[in-house]
Every structure is written in structure tokens, then in C-alpha cells.
C-alpha positions, 0 to 999 in steps of 0.5 A: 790686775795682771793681764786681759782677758777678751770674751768672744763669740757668736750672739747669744752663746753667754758671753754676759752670763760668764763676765758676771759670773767672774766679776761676782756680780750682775754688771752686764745685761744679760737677755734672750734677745741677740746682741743686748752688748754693744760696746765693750764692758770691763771689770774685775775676773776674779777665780779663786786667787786669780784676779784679772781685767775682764772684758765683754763684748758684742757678738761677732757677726758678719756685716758691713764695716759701716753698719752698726754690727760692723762697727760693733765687731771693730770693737770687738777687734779692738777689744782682743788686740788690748787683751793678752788672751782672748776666751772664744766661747761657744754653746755646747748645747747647740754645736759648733756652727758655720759662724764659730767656725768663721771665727774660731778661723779669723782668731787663729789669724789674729796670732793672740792666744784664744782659750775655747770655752764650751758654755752651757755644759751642763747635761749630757744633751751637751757632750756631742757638742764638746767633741764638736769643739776639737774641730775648731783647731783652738785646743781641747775645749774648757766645758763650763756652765756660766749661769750655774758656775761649773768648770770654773775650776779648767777655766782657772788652769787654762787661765794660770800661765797667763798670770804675772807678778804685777806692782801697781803704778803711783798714778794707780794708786791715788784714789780713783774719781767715779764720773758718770756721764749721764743724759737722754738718748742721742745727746753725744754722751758717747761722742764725749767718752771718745774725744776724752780718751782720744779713741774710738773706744765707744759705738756712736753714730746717728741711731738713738740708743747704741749705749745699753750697758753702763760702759765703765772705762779707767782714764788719767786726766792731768795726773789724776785717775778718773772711772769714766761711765757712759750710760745708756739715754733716759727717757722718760717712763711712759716712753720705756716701751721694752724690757731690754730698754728697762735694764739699761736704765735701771743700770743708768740709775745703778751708775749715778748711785755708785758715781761721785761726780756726775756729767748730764749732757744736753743738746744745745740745740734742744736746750733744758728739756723736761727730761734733762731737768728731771735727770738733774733733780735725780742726781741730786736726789742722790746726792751726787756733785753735777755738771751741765755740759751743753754739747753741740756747742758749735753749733749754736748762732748766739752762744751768748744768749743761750748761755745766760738762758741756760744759767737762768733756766738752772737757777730758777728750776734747780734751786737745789743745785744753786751755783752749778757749773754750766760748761758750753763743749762740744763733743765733736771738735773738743771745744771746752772739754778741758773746761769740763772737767776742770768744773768735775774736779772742782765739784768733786772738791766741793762736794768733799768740803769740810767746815768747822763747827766753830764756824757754822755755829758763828754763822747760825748766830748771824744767820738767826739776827739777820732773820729769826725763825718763825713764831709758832704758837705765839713761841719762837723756835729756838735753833740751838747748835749745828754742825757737818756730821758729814761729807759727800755730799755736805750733811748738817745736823741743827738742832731745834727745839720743835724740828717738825714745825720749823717751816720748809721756807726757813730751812731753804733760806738757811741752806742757801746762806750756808752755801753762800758763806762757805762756797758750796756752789752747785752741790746738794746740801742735806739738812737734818733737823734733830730735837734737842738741846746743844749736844755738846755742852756740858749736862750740868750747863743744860740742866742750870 
């Protein structure tokens, strides 16, 4: 993308509402209620041709450096200074008031180009607000309306100067892994997002909840790219008492759909909950490659124990996940974050693993000597064939003669001996069953 553009302004003026409409989709939340963005949120603006880096951000507000606002308005700082413009909006509707006037002040101060942008524009309630808007000494003002996408036009032009040709480097090229880091409230997701980019790049602190988007941020790691996501805390249902708590985590759950690999982060201090389990089974569900990383590792008076607990307690609850990496870290100090993510790009790899048909089909035969299927009606099932008809996660079609009446136990059985065979350790496995001879043999041979 060619250059950055920072949208800033007071709570509640639609600083959402314009991201998801120049991105194209619904990726913000977006709320009456103030101060729904917390940390910066990043995607791709697009206006006609014009494709640019797009960042949300939490509205400014006046308040103590160390003081959630305070600290959500250092992001905001942070943001702008990476930005090559930064777009002030205002509401039209409302005016210009004492607080865009601070703003629009600390911005001239700021020496980065600012484009004033007077959202809620439609109707003509909102004309004396526009003429307002040349008081704020930041040049004639760009009236749009964001949830109905006029203006968009201005916009463009305004925005045009700031375009550049840009190539795009060997490192952005390769393929992008999509890692989402998952988990309930407070267990130090975003603590982990910051000590891998090496940045303050995330709220954090003491109170439950800071994350509500599902934050995404582009990171190298050793040479390869990674979209890191940070998610807001899951907890369970009957405890999701407001709507704003039900949008984050329904963009949580958006963010293990789209993701690949996936980081649940448990607190070592309160080991495996119910909720952490249930996280787990819905990453599976989906079809997603996992890591377990138990944070707080510094923490811990007998790490030994606690580990060899952990990996017990995944194995009996997570039989689905047999094999999966349980990485002790901690968030704070560093401790085995390098091991994380060299257990993430090996169950990336398993996750993506391909075995030959030959192969399977060798391992069916030794599988059914080892251990028939079951007698049904006096009659053993036969299992024909099998082969990977995909990847992501690895996805087997077997072909049995009557696939409803081979038992649930059996099927297990075969997964786990294929996950042992072929060294699929940790990764969902789907097995779909089809009726049906060999589809692969000849018809004559079928039919002899």
C-alpha cells in the first residue's frame, strides 16, 4: 500500500463508520456508546484506485497519562506519528466544539499533514457546521457522510498528492501467516502482542476488557511474515451481560474463522479453566492448527509439575488436539516467546501437510489387520480406499461399504493411528466417510 492515513477525532463523531466504509467491510465496531475503539485498528482504504493503509483510533480525549483514556490517547499520538496524513473528522451536525478546537490545535502542533473531514454531512441541519469547520485554521473542510458514502469523491482528491508509486519488498511478497491470539479476559494477550513487536503497540493494564476489536497488526518474524490478531477475551454466555461486550466477541470468533494458526493463552496461575477448554474445542471446531501457551510462567513455584499436569489435563480433554504444543512463556519478561512461535510455524506446517495416497492406502491395510472394523448384522464393513482430498486442516475421504453404521469408537481409533503414522500432532483431522467402492479403479474391475 503507498502511504498511511490516521482517522482522528473526538468520541463519537464516526471515526468507525468512515474506516469500515474505505476498507469495504465491517471490521471496526461501531456503537453509540463513546469510546467503543480502544487501540488502533488497521486495514486497507481503498477510493476508487486509490489504495492506502488505514488506521482507526480511539477518540481524543483530555485525561491523565496513566489513566486508561490517557494511555488510549498515547496510541492515538503513536498512531499519527506512523501516518503520512492524518484525516481530523468532525460532526457537522453538532458543530465545532471546545474539544475539536483543543485538538484541531494540538494537530497544527504536530507538523503532519491533517485533512479536515466534516462526517455526518447529509442534510442541510449540517451546513452551519461545515462553515464552522474554517474556523479550526486546518483548510476547507471535506463534507462526507460515512454511513451513507457521500463525499467520498473530495475525499479522494484531498487524499491524491499523498500517493506514491510503491514496489513492494521480497519480505511482503511471501505468503502472509494469519495468527490470531485468543483467550478469556486478562490472561495477557495483549501483554504478548507488545513483547513481540518489541512496542507498546497495545493498551494493557490491570483492568478486564481493554481489547474490543479484534486488533490486526503485519510483523516479520525471522524472515517470515506474520498478520498478528489480538482479540478481545471470551468469556462464557451467560456472563456476556452487554451488546457492546457481544460484538467483541463475535469479532473474536470472525478472527479464529479467518485465522490459520492460532495462540489460546492461559494464565499459569489459574490453569485450564472450563472457558479455556471450551476456546480450545472452537478452534478445532473450526478447523484451525493451535498452540497453548501458559503465560504468567514466572510466576509458577513448580514449573515441572504444572507442566506435566497441563499436558495430561490436554490430553484427556482434548483428545481431538492429540499432540498439541504446550508452550510455558511469559508475556512480560520474554521467557519462551521465541519457542512459541517456533511450535506456531510447526503447526502451521502440520497443518498444511500432504500424504500420498499410496501411503494411506498401505496404512488403511495394516490399520484393518491390526484391528477389523466391527460386525454389523452378523456382516463386517468393509473400508475400501482412502485418500487426503485436502488440506488446512488434513481432510480424508474413506470409502466404506455402509458409512452410517461404522461406529463413532472405530472412526476415533482410525484417526489417531493416521496422526501417529504420519506425524500430525496437535492439528484437527476430519474424516468423511463416503459409500461406495474404490472410486479409483477401473469400472470393469469393480464390476468382475
Amino acid at each position: 500500500m503507498s502511504f498511511a492515513v490516521a482517522i482522528l477525532g473526538r468520541p463519537n463523531v464516526g471515526k468507525s463508520t468512515l474506516f469500515n466504509r474505505l476498507v469495504g467491510r465491517r471490521l471496526a465496531l461501531v456503537d453509540n456508546t463513546p469510546g467503543v475503539t480502544r487501540d488502533r485498528r488497521e486495514g486497507e482504504g481503498r477510493i476508487a484506485d486509490l489504495v492506502f493503509r488505514l488506521v482507526d483510533t480511539a477518540g481524543l480525549e483530555e485525561a491523565p497519562p496513566d489513566s486508561l483514556s490517557g494511555r488510549m490517547q498515547a496510541q492515538t499520538a503513536r498512531a499519527l506519528d506512523d501516518a503520512d496524513v492524518g484525516l481530523l473528522l468532525i460532526d457537522a451536525r453538532e458543530g465545532v466544539t471546545e474539544a475539536d478546537r483543543h485538538f484541531a490545535g494540538w494537530l497544527r502542533h504536530a507538523g503532519k499533514p491533517v485533512v479536515l473531514v466534516a462526517n455526518k454531512a447529509e442534510g442541510r441541519a449540517a451546513l452551519a457546521g461545515i462553515g464552522e469547520a474554517y474556523r479550526l485554521g486546518l483548510g476547507d473542510p471535506v463534507p462526507v457522510s460515512a454511513e451513507h458514502g457521500e463525499g467520498l469523491a473530495e475525499l479522494y482528491e484531498r487524499l491524491a498528492p499523498f500517493f506514491r508509486a510503491h514496489e513492494l519488498s521480497p519480505s511482503e511478497q511471501k505468503k502472509v501467516l494469519q495468527l490470531a491470539i485468543v483467550g478469556r479476559p486478562n490472561v495477557g494477550k495483549s501483554t504478548l502482542v507488545n513483547r513481540l513487536l518489541a512496542e507498546e503497540r497495545l493498551l494493557t493494564g490491570p483492568e478486564a476488557g481493554i481489547t474490543r476489536d479484534a486488533i490486526t497488526i503485519d510483523w516479520v518474524w525471522r524472515d517470515r511474515a506474520v498478520r498478528l490478531i489480538d482479540t478481545a477475551g471470551l468469556r462464557r454466555k451467560p456472563k456476556i451481560d452487554s451488546r457492546l461486550e457481544q460484538l467483541s466477541v463475535g469479532d473474536a470468533l470472525r478472527a479464529i474463522r479467518f485465522a490459520e494458526t492460532v495462540i489460546l493463552v492461559i494464565d499459569s496461575l489459574q490453569p485450564l479453566e472450563r472457558q479455556d477448554l471450551t476456546i480450545a474445542r472452537l478452534v478445532a471446531e473450526e478447523g484451525r492448527a493451535l498452540v497453548l501457551a501458559a503465560n504468567k510462567w514466572d510466576a509458577i513455584d513448580k514449573p515441572a509439575e504444572l507442566l506435566k499436569h497441563l499436558r495430561e489435563r490436554v490430553s484427556t480433554s482434548l483428545p481431538q488436539l492429540h499432540g498439541i504444543a504446550v508452550v510455558a512463556i511469559s508475556a512480560l519478561s520474554g521467557l519462551g516467546v521465541d519457542s512459541m512461535m517456533e511450535a506456531v510455524v510447526e503447526a502451521y506446517e502440520v497443518w498444511n501437510r500432504r500424504v500420498s495416497t499410496a501411503d494411506l492406502n498401505r496404512w488403511l491395510a495394516a490399520a484393518l489387520e491390526r484391528h477389523p472394523p466391527p460386525l454389523v448384522a452378523g456382516r463386517r464393513l468393509s473400508l475400501r480406499y482412502i485418500t487426503q482430498v485436502n488440506t488446512r486442516p488434513p481432510t480424508f475421504a474413506l470409502f466404506v461399504s455402509k458409512p452410517i453404521e461404522l461406529a463413532d469408537s472405530y472412526r476415533r481409533y482410525l484417526v489417531n493411528s493416521l496422526r501417529e503414522n504420519f506425524d500430525l500432532p496437535g492439528t484437527p483431522i476430519r474424516m468423511m466417510l463416503r459409500k461406495g467402492a474404490n472410486p479409483y479403479q477401473p469400472r470393469r474391475a469393480r464390476q468382475g
